[in-house]
C-alpha positions in Angstrom: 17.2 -12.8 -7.2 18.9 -12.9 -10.7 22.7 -12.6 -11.2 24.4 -9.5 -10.7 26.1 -7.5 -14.0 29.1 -5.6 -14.5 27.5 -2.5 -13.5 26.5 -3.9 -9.6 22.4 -3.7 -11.1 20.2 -6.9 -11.0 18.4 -8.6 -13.5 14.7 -9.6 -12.5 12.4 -10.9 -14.9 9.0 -11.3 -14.8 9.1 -15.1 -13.7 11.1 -13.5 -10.7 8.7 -11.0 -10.1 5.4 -13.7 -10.7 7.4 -15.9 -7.5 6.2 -13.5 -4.8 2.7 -14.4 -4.1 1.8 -11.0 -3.2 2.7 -9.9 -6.7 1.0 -12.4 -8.3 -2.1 -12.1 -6.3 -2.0 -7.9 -7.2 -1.6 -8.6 -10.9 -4.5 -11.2 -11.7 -6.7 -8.4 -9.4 -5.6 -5.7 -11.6 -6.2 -7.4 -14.9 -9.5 -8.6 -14.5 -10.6 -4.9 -12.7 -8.4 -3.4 -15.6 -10.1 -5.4 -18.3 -13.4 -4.6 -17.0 -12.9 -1.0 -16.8 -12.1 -1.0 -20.2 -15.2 -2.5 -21.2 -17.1 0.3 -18.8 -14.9 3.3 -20.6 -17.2 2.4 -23.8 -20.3 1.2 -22.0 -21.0 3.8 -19.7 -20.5 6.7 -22.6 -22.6 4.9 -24.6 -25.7 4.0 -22.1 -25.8 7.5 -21.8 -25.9 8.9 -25.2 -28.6 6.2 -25.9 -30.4 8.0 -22.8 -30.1 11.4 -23.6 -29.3 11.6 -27.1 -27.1 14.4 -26.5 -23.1 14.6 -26.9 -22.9 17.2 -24.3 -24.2 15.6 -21.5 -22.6 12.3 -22.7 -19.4 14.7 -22.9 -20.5 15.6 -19.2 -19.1 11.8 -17.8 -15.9 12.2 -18.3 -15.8 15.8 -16.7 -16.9 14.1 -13.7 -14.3 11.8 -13.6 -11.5 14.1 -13.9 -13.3 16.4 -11.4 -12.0 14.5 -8.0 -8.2 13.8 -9.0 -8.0 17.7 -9.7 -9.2 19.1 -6.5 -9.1 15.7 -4.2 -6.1 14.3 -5.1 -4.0 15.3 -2.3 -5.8 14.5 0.2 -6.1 11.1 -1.0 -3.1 10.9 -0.7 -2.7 12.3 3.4 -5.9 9.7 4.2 -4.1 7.0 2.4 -0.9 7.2 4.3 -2.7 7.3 7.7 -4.2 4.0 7.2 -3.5 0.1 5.8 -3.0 0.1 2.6 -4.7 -3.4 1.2 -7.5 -2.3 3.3 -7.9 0.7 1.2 -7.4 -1.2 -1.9 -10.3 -3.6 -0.8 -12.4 -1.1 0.7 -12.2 1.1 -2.7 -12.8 -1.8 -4.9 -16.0 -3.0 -3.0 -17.3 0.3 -3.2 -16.8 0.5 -6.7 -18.9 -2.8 -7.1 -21.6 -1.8 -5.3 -21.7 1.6 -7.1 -21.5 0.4 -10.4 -23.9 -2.5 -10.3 -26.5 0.0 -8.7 -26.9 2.0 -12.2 -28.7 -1.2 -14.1 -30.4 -2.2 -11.0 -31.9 1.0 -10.8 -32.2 1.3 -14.8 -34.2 -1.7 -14.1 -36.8 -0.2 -11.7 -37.0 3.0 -13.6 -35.8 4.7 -10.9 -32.3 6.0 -12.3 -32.8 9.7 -13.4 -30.0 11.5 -15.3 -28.7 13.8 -12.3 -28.7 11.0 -9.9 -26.6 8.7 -12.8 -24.0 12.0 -12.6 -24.3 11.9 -8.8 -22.9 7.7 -8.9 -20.5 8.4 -11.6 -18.8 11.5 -9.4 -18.7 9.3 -6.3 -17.2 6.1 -8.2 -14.3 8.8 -9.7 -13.9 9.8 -6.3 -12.8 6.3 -4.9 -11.3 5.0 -8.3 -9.0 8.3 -7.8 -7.5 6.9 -4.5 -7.0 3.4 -5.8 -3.9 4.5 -7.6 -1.7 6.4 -5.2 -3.0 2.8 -2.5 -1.7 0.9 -5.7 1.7 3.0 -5.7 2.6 3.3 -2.4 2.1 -0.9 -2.3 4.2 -1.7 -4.7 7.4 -0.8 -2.7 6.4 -2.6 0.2 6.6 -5.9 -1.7 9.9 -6.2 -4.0 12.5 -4.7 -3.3 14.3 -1.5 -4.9 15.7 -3.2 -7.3 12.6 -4.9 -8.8 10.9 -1.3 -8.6 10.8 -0.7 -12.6 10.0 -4.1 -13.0 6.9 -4.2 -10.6 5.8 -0.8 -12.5 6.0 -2.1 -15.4 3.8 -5.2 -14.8 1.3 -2.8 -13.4 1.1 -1.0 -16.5 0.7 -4.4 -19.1 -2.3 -5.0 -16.8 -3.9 -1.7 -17.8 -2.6 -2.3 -21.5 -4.5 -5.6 -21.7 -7.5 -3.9 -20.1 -6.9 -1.1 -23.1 -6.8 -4.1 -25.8 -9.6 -6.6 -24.6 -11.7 -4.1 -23.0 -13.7 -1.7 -25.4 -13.9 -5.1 -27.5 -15.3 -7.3 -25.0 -17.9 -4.2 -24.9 -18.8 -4.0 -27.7 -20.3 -7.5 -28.2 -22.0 -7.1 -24.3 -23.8 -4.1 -25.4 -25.3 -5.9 -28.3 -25.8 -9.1 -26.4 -27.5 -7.3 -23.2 -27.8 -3.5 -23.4 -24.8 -1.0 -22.5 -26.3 -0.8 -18.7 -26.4 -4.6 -18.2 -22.8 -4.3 -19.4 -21.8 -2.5 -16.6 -22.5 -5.6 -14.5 -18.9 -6.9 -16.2 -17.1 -4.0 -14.6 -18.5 -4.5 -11.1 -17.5 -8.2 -11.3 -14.0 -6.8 -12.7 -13.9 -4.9 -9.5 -15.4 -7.6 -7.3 -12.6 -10.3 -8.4 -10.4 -7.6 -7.7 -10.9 -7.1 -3.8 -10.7 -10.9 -3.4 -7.4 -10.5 -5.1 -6.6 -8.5 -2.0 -7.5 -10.5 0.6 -4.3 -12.8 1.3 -2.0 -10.0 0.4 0.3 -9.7 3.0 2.3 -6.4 3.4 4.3 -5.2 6.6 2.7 -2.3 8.3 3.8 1.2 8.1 3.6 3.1 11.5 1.9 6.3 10.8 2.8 9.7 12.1 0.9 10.8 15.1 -0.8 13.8 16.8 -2.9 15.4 19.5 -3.9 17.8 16.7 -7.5 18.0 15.0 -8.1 16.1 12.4 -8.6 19.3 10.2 -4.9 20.7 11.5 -2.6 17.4 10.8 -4.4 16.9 7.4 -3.0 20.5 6.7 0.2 19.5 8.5 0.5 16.3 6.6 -0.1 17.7 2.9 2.1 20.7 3.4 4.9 17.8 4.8 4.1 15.7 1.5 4.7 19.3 -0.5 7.7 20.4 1.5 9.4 16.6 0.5 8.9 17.2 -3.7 9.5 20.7 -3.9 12.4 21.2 -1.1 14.0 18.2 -0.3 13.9 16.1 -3.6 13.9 18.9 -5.8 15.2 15.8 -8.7 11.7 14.0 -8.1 10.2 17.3 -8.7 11.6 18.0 -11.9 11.2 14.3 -12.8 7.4 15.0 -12.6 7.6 18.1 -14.3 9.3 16.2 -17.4 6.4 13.5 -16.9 3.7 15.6 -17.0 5.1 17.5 -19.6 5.4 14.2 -21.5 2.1 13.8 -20.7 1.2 16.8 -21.9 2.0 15.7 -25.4 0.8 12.2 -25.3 -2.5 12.4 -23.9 -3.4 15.4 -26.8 -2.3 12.6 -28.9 -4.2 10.4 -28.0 -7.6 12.5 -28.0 -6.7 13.7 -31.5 -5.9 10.1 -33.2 -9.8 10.5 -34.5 -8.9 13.6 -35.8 -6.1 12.5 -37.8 -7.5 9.0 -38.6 -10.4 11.4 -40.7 -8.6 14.6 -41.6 -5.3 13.8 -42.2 -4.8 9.4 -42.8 -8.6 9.4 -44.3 -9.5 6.3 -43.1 -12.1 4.6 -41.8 -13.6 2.8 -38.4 -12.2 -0.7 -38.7 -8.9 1.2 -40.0 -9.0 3.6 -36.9 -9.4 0.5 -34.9 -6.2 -0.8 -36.4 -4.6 2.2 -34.9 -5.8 1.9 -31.6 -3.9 -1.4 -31.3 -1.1 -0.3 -32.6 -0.8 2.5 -30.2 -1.6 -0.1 -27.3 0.9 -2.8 -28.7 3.8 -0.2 -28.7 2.6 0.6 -25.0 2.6 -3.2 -24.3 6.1 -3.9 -26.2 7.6 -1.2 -24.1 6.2 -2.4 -20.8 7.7 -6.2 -21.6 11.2 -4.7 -22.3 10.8 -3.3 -19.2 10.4 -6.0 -16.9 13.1 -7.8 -18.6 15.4 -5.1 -18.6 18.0 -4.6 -15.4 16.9 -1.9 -13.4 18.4 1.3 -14.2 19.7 4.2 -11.7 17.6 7.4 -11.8 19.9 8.9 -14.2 19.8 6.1 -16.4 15.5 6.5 -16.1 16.2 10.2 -16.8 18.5 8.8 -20.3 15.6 6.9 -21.3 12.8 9.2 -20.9 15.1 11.9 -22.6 16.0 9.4 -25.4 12.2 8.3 -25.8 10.9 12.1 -25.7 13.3 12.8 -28.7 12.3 9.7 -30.5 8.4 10.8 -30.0 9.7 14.5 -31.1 10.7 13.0 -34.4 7.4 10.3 -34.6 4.7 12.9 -34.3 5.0 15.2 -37.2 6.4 12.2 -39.3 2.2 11.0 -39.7 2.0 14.1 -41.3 4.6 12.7 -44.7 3.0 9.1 -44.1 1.6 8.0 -47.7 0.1 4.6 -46.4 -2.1 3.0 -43.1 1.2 0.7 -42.6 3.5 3.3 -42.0 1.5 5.6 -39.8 0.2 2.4 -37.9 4.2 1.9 -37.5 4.9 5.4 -36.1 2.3 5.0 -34.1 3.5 1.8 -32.2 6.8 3.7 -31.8 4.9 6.7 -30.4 3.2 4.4 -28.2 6.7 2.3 -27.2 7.7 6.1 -26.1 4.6 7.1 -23.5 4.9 3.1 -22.1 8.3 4.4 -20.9 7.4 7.0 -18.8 5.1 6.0 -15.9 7.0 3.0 -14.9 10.6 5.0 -15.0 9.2 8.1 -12.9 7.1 5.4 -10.8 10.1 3.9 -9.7 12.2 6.8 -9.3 9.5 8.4 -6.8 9.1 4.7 -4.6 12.6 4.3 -4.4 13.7 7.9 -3.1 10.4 8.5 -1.4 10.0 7.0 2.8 7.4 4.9 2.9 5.1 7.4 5.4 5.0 9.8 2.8 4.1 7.7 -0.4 0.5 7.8 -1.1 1.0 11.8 -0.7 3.9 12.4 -3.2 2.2 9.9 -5.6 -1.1 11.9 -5.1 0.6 15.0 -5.4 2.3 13.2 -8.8 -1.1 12.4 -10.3 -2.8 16.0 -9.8 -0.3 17.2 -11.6 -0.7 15.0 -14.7 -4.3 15.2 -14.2 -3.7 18.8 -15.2 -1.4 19.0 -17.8 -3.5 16.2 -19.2 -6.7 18.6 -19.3 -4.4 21.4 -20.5 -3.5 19.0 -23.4 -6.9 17.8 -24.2 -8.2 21.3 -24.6 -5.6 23.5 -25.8 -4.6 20.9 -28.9 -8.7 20.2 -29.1 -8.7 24.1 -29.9 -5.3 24.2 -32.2 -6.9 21.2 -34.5 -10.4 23.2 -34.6 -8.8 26.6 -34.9 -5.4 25.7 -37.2 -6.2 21.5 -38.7 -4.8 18.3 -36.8 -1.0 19.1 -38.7 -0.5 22.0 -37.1 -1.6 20.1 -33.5 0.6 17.5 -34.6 4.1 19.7 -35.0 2.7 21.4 -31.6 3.0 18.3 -29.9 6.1 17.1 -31.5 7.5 20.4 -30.0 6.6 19.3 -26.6 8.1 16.2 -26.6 10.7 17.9 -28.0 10.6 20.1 -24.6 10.7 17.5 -22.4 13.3 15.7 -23.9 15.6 19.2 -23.4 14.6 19.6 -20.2 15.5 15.6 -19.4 19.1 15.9 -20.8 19.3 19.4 -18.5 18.7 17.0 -15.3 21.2 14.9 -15.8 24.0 16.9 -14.5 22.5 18.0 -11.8 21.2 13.9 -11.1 25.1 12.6 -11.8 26.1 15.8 -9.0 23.7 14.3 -6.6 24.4 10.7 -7.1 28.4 11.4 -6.8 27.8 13.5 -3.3 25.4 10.1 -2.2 28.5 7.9 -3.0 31.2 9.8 -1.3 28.6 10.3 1.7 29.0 7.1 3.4 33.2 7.1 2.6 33.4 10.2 4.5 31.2 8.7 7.5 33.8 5.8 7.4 36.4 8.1 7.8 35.4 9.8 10.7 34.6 7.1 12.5 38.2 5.7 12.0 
């Protein structure tokens, strides 16, 4: 453990972090199933538009992976806190293997028609959606509080890398061996992955139990993980409503960059390329600072995420005044420094304020409702760009960030009320007992 500061926080690196075998073990498993992920993102979308020679029904893949988080989520989330959580990690990651090495085995024998391709590609979104709510409510059962951020943040460089090397490494398999064969890299990715798990070794959490049916305590369960975020941490459930409106913003962003590489920058590919990265090295930068930085207090999270909101506010619109590829590639690393902030800060906010029963449900619960503001963005600033051009989309979005950063510095009264009344809690106890 690091050496205490002035302010009673600790300071854990990521050497610290990397000690812990069960970190380490979780880390190498999610880079290589993050990296090939990545490279199954590009693959998959383009095996089928080679197959069909259609953008709608290419278009139709990743409606079926947002499909399961949206009306499943949830209930992940009451299953996953029921049972051991590295034997859900392990359990989701070899079916995911099997899954996606099927599609080029059956490409092989000609026996893969479109519908059934759908059919695989729906069932592997259903298990990848529970992997990250397993993933979440792990993480706290291996550091401790303090190295929550930290742990987050790690997390999220593993997905970063996967974002960099990925559609790359992709790109040369599909010319070496076909888009489908591909696929075979992801499978491995997630193969790797579950061995990663096996000499994990995390206390067990004693689930809640009943005489009910199984129907009756799911319904029990979920309304327990709702009555938690909306009753009894009513902070946490602002904090996600700042997060997914965040998201809101950020996600639109990132489906329009295209749009404003062509329309607006008039660039090329390799230049839009060069954009990419630079949104994924200001995600990466952020992420690093993180694990170095001492963990803050929720309201300190709350300062951030209101500071980096602002910042993002100001970034946005400024592409639309920027003259030359350098200085929008700039704004956009600082655009993507801002949205690295925010899953790691409200990650760690939610584990440490959240009993360990109930994690997999609020996390669950947590990624629904990004899941939907995310689709809200996607479409409704789709529509403004078509409807009103990408400038107009890009002041839009600049306004939501704007948003969340207002409704951020609103909290953190209300978080500094809460936070004095948990401090002169225990002084009171004393006091009685005396």
């Amino acid at each position: 453990m690091g050496k205490p500061t002035s302010h009673g926080r600790v300071s854990i690196g990521w050497r610290q972090l990397l000690r812990d075998r069960n970190v380490r073990w979780l880390y190498a498993g999610q880079i290589i199933s993050q990296v090939g992920d990545g490279v199954s993102k590009v693959a998959l979308l383009w095996f089928v538009y080679a197959m069909t020679d259609s953008a709608l029904k290419m278009s139709l893949i990743g409606v079926l992976q947002t499909i399961p988080p949206l009306l499943f989520g949830p209930f992940a989330g009451v299953l996953l806190d029921r049972i051991e959580k590295r034997r859900a990690m392990i359990v989701i990651d070899a079916v995911r293997t099997g899954l996606l090495a099927l599609i080029p085995v059956l490409y092989a024998f000609e026996l893969l028609s479109l519908p059934l391709l759908y059919v695989l590609v729906f069932v592997i979104a259903m298990f990848s959606m529970a992997f990250g709510p397993a993933l979440n409510a792990t993480l706290p059962l291996i550091v401790k509080k303090e190295q929550l951020t930290g742990v987050n943040a790690l997390m999220q460089s593993a997905m970063t890398i996967g974002q960099l090397l990925g559609p790359a490494l992709s790109g040369i398999l599909i010319a070496a061996i076909g888009a489908q064969n591909a696929l075979y890299a992801n499978a491995a990715g997630f193969c790797i992955s579950a061995l990663c798990k096996i000499p994990l070794r995390l206390p067990h959490v004693r689930a809640h139990r009943s005489s009910d049916n199984l129907w009756t305590q799911t319904v029990k369960d979920l309304k327990e993980g709702i009555r938690f975020v909306f009753v009894k941490q009513r902070l946490l459930f602002l904090l996600m409503i700042v997060a997914s409106i965040f998201t809101l913003g950020s996600t639109a962003f990132v489906y329009l960059l295209p749009v404003i590489g062509d329309r607006l920058l008039h660039v090329g590919s390799v230049a839009l390329g060069a954009l990419w990265s630079s949104l994924s090295a200001g995600i990466l930068a952020t992420t690093m600072w993180l694990i170095l930085k001492p963990q803050q207090t929720v309201c300190g999270r709350i300062w951030m995420i209101a500071i980096a909101a602002a910042i993002a506010a100001g970034a946005v619109p400024g592409l639309l005044m920027s003259e030359s590829i350098f200085l929008a590639a700039g704004l956009i690393v600082v655009i993507g420094a801002t949205s690295g902030l925010i899953t790691p800060l409200v990650s760690a906010s939610l584990q440490e304020r959240t009993p360990k029963d109930l994690m997999a449900r609020v996390f669950g619960l947590f990624n629904t409702g990004t899941m939907v503001f995310s689709m809200i963005g996607m479409t409704v600033f789709g529509w403004v760009a078509d409807r009103f051009g990408p400038g107009v989309s890009l002041v839009t979005i600049g306004v939501v960030n704007g948003v969340a950063a207002g409704v951020s510095m609103v909290l953190l009264p209300w978080c500094y009320r809460l936070a004095k009344q948990s401090s002169a809690q225990p002084a009171q106890s004393l006091r009685r007992a005396s």
